[in-house]
N, C-alpha and C positions, 0 to 999 in steps of 0.2 A: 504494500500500500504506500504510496508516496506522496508526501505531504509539499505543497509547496509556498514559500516564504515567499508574500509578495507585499512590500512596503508597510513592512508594521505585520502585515495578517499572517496567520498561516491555514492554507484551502488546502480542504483533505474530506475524502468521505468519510472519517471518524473525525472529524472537528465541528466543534462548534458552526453552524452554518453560516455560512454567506448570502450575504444579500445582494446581488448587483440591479444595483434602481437608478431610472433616471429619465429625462423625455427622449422620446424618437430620435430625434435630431436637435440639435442647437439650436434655441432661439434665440438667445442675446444672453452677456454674460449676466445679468442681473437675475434672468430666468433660470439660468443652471446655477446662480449661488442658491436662491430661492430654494427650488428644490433640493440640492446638496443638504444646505442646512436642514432643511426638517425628516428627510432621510437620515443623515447621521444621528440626530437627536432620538429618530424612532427605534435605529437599529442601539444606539447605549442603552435607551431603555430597557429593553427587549433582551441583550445580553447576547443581541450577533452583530459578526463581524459584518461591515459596509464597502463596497464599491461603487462611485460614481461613475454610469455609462451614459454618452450620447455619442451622435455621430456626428461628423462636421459634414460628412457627403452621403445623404442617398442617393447610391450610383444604380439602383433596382429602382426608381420609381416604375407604378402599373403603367403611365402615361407620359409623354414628354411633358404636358403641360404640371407636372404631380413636382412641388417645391424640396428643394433638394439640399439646405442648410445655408451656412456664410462660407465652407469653402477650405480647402485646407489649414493656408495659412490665418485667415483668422479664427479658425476654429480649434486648431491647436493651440494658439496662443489662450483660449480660453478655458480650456480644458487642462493646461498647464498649472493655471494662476487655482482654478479649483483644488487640484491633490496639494497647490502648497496651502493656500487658504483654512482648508479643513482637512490637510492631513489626513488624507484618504485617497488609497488607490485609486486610479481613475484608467479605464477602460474605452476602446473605442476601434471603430471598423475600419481595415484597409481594404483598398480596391486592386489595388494595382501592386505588382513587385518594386516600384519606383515608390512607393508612397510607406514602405514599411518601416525604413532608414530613420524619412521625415517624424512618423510618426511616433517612433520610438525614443526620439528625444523630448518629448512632451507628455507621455501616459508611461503606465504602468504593464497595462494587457491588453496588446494587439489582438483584435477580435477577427477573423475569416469567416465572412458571411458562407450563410449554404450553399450556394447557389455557384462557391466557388472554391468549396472545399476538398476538392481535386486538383487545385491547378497549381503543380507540381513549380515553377518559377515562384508562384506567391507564396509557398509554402515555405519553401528552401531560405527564401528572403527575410520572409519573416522571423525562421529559429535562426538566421544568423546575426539578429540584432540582438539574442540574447534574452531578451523582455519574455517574458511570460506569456503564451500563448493561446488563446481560446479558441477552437475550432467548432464551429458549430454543424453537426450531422446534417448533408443535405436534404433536403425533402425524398431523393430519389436512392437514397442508402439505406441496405440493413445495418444495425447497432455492428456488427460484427466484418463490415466492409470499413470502419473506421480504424480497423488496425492498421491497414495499409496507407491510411491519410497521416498516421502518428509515425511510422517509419520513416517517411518525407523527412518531417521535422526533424526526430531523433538522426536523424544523420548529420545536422549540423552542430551535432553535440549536445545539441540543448532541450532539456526532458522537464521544462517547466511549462506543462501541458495541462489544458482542461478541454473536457471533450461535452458538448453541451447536446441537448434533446429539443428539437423544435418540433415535432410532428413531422408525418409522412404520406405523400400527397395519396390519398382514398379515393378522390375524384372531379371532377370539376368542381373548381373554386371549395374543395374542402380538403383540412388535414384530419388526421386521426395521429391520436399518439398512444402506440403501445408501451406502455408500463414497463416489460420483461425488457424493455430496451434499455435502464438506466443500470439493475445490473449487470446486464450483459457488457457494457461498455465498460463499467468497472471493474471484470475480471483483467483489465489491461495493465488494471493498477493506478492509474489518474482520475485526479477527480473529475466526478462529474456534476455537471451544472441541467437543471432542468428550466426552457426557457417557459416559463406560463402563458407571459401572454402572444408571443407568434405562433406557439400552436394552438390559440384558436381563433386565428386570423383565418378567414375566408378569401382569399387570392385571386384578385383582380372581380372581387365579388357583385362591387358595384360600378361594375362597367368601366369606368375610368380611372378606377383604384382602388385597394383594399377592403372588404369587409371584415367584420368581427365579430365574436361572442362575448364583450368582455363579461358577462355576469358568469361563464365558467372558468377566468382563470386564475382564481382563489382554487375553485375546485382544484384544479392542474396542481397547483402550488401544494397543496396541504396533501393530493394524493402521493407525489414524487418526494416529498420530503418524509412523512411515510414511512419511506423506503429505509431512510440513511444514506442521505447523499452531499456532500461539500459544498451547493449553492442552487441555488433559486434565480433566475434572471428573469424581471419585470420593467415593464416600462410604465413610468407613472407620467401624469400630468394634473393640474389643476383644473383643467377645463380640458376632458379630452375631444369632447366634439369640435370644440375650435383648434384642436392642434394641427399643424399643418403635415404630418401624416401619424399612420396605425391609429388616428384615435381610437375608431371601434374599437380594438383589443386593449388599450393600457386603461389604467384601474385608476381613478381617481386619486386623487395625493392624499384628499383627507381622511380616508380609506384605508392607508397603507402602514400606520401606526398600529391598527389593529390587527390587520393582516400577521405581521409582524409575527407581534405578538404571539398571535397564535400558531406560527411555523415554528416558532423557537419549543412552543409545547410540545407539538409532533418531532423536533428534530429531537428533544430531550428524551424521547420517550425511545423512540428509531436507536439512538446514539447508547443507548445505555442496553438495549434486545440487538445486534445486529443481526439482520440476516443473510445465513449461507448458503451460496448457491452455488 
């Protein structure tokens, strides 16, 4: 089982749980202190570790017209001032093999959207900037095809890996997310992260962009944790219908304190029974 030290925390599927929250994409920096703050304030309470995620580029919008952040370079620069501000890991998506370098002098954990969790130049690029690496399972992969995504990486030597669950595509415009998936990915030995709310994101649902279930991704969250797994990944916002994207899927801010709370009971419970498989 391998536990990995990133910026103060340590994520492991026998730790303490993680929390990675944050909106879609970058609004303005006032907006990701906003949130930052009353996430970290939820996760002390509560007695789990925190990570701040946003993107600075959706490069998958459904539509060319669908808003896509502020952009590399000012979105780094915000997402920087946040882990020093509140001293908290901070997380976020590359696109491109040229974009990993950038990124990693600014955050914490390079994130590998699904959709590109094969692409063996982004891979290789990513573990050789050393940072800590989150690979999220494509829509179109069994949990047990993710061995060969973690090879990629582990050959640049670097084994600070998280392998994450988003659902897997069931049908038009819907995912399903099979359970046996989070341990199965665990027998690999890294922790795994369950994403809540993009697996119950409906895909390209509403014609010119995303739909969502958000009233089931507390379910999601409380059934994967459950389990006994090293992190939960949610997107929050305060107003998710006006966010400029996934609103349907993230979970209201004011919401998320309890949330919280109550994953920290299930992990406590998960963390002290594990289960062998």
């Amino acid at each position: 089982m391998k536990n990995i030290d990133i910026a103060g925390i340590t994520v492991g599927n026998d730790q303490p749980l993680t929390i990675i929250a944050g909106p879609c994409q970058l609004e303005s920096a006032d907006h990701a202190q906003m949130i930052a703050g009353q996430m970290k304030e939820a996760c002390e309470k509560a007695g789990a570790q925190y990570v701040f995620k946003a993107s600075y580029d959706k490069a998958n919008r459904t539509s060319l017209s669908g808003k896509r952040g502020p952009g590399i370079d000012a979105g780094l620069q915000i997402l920087a001032e946040i882990g020093k501000e509140f001293t908290v890991p901070v997380l976020t998506d590359v696109h491109t093999a040229e974009q990993c370098a950038l990124a990693a002098d600014a955050v914490d954990i390079l994130q590998i959207p699904a959709f590109l969790c094969r692409q063996t130049d982004m891979l290789l690029a990513a573990g050789e900037t050393g940072k800590a690496i989150n690979i999220k399972k494509g829509q179109f992969l069994a949990p047990w095809d993710m061995e060969n995504v973690v090879k990629k990486v582990e050959s640049t030597g670097n084994t600070k890996i998280l392998l994450t669950e988003r659902g897997t595509s069931f049908g038009y415009n819907t995912l399903v997310t099979d359970m046996r998936g989070l341990p199965q990915m665990a027998k690999g030995g890294y922790p795994v992260v369950m994403d809540a709310t993009h697996s119950v994101q409906q895909p390209g649902g509403k014609g010119g962009s995303t739909g969502g279930q958000r009233e089931f991704a507390p379910l999601m969250a409380r059934a994967a944790v459950s389990l006994g797994i090293a992190a939960v990944f949610i997107e929050t916002h305060e107003d998710p219908d006006q966010a400029p994207s996934d609103g349907p899927n993230m979970i209201y801010l004011d919401q998320m304190s309890s949330l919280v709370d109550s994953l920290m009971q299930f992990d406590t419970l998960a963390k002290a029974n594990p289960i062998r498989i």
